[in-house]
C-alpha positions in Angstrom: 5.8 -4.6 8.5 9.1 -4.0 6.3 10.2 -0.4 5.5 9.6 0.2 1.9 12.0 3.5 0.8 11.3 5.4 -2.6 13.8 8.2 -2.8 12.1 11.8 -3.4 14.4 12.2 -7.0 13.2 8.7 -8.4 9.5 9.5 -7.5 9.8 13.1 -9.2 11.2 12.0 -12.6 8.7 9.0 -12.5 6.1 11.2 -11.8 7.0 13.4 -15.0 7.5 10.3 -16.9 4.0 9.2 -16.4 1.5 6.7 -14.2 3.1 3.6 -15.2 6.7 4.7 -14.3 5.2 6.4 -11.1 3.4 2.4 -10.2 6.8 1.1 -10.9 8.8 3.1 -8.8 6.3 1.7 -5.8 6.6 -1.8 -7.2 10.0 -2.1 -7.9 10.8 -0.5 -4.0 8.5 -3.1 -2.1 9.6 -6.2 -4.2 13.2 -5.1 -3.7 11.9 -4.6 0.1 10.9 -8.0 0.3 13.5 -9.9 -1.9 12.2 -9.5 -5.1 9.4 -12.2 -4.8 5.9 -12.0 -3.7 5.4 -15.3 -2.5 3.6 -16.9 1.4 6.5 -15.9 2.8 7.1 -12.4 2.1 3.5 -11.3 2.0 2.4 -11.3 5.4 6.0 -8.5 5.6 3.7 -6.2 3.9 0.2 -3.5 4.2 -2.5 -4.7 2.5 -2.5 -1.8 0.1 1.3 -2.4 -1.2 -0.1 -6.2 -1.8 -3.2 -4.9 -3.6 -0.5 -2.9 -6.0 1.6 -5.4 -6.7 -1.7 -7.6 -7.3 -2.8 -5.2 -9.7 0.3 -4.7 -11.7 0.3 -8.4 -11.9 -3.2 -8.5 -13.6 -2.8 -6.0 -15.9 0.5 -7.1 -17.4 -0.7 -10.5 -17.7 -4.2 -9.8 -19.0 -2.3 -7.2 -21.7 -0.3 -9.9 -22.2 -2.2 -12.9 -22.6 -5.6 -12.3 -20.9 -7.1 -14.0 -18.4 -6.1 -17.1 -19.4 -3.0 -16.6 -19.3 -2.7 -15.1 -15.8 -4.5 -18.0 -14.4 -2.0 -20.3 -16.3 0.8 -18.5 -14.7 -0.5 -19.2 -11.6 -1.9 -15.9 -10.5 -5.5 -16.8 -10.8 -5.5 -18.3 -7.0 -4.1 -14.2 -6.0 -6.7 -12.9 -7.7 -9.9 -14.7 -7.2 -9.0 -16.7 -3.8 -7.7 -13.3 -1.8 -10.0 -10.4 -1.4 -8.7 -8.6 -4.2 -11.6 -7.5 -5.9 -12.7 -5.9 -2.5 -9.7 -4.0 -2.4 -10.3 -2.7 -6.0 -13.1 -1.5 -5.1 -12.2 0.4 -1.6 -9.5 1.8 -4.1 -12.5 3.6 -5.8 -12.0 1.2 -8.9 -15.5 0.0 -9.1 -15.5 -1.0 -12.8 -12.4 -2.8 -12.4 -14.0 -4.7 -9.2 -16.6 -5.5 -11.1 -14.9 -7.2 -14.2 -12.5 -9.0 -11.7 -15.8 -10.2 -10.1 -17.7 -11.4 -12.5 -14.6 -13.3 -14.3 -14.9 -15.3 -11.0 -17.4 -17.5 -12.0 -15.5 -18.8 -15.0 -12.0 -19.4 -13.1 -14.3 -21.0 -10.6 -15.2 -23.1 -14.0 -12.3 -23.9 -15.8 -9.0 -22.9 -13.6 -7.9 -26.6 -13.4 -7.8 -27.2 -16.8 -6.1 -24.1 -18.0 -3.5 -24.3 -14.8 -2.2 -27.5 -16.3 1.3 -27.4 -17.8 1.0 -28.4 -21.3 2.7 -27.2 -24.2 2.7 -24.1 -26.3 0.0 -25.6 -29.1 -1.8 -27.0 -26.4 -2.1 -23.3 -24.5 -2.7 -21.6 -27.5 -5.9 -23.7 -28.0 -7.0 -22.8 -24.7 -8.1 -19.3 -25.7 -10.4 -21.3 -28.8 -11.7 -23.7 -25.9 -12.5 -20.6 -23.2 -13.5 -17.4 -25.6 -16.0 -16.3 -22.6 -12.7 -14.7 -21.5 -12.6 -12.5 -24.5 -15.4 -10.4 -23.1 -13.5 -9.9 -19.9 -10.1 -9.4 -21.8 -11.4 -7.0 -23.8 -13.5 -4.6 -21.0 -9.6 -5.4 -19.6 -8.2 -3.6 -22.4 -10.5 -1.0 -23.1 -10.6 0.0 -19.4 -6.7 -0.6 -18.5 -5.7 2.9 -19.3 -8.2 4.4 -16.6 -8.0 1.6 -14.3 -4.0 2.5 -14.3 -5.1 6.0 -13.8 -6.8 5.8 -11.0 -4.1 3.6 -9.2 -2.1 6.0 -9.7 -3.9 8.7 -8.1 -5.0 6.5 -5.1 -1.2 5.9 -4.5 -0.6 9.2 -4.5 -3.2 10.1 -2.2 -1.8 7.1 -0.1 1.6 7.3 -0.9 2.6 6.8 3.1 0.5 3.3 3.0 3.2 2.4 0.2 6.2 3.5 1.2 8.5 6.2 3.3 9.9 9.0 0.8 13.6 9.3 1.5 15.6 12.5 0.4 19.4 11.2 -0.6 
């Protein structure tokens, strides 16, 4: 496993900035700890808990983004159905979140080759017309992202030596 390093200072200013800046102190030290990329490579150099974070930062800028079709269209939708993801949402304590994740499944399962095509800007656009069952799921996203970020937060925290070793400099 590589040694991810947050210094104490960053993490205390994040923390008083909020739970988005405290998640991005994390993520920003374990992709810089592995290169910047999560990719086959550099995964297996990490705990399954810092890939669960950077997984779950993933989804919820893409789905605030775009929704779900647009993180399966940039390619994440093979992370986030084809790994145990979902399980780790919910040993996280984020059972909602595990269970929107999960139930999405069945229409990635559906429709993930057609919407991972490249096409063009019109043509992905139309995609969201073609597949509105994701609205539901974008929406529960949205409506939930705000807790779900929450209690990421506070599960790192509670964690924080599964993420990374706190260095005073």
């Amino acid at each position: 496993m590589i040694d991810v390093k947050v210094k104490d200072v960053d993490l205390q200013r994040a923390a008083e900035e909020g739970m988005d800046e405290f998640i991005d102190v994390f993520k920003e030290a374990i992709l810089k700890a592995v290169g910047g990329e999560l990719n086959a490579e550099t995964m297996p150099q990490l705990n399954a808990d810092q890939v669960t974070l950077l997984g779950y930062v993933s989804l919820r800028d893409e789905v605030m983004n775009g929704g779900f079709i647009q993180l399966i269209h940039n390619g994440l939708g093979a992370f986030v159905y084809k790994n145990p993801f979902d399980k780790a949402l919910r040993n996280w304590g984020l059972h909602d979140l595990y269970k929107l994740v999960n139930k999405s499944h069945r229409l990635y399962n559906l429709y993930h080759e057609e919407i991972e095509k490249d096409c063009t800007q019109e043509e992905f656009d139309a995609l969201y017309e073609k597949y509105s069952e994701f609205d539901d799921f974008d929406d529960a996203f949205v409506e939930g992202e705000e807790g779900f970020t929450s209690q990421v937060a506070h599960y790192v925290d509670e964690h924080i030596e599964n993420f990374a070793t706190i260095v005073n400099e």
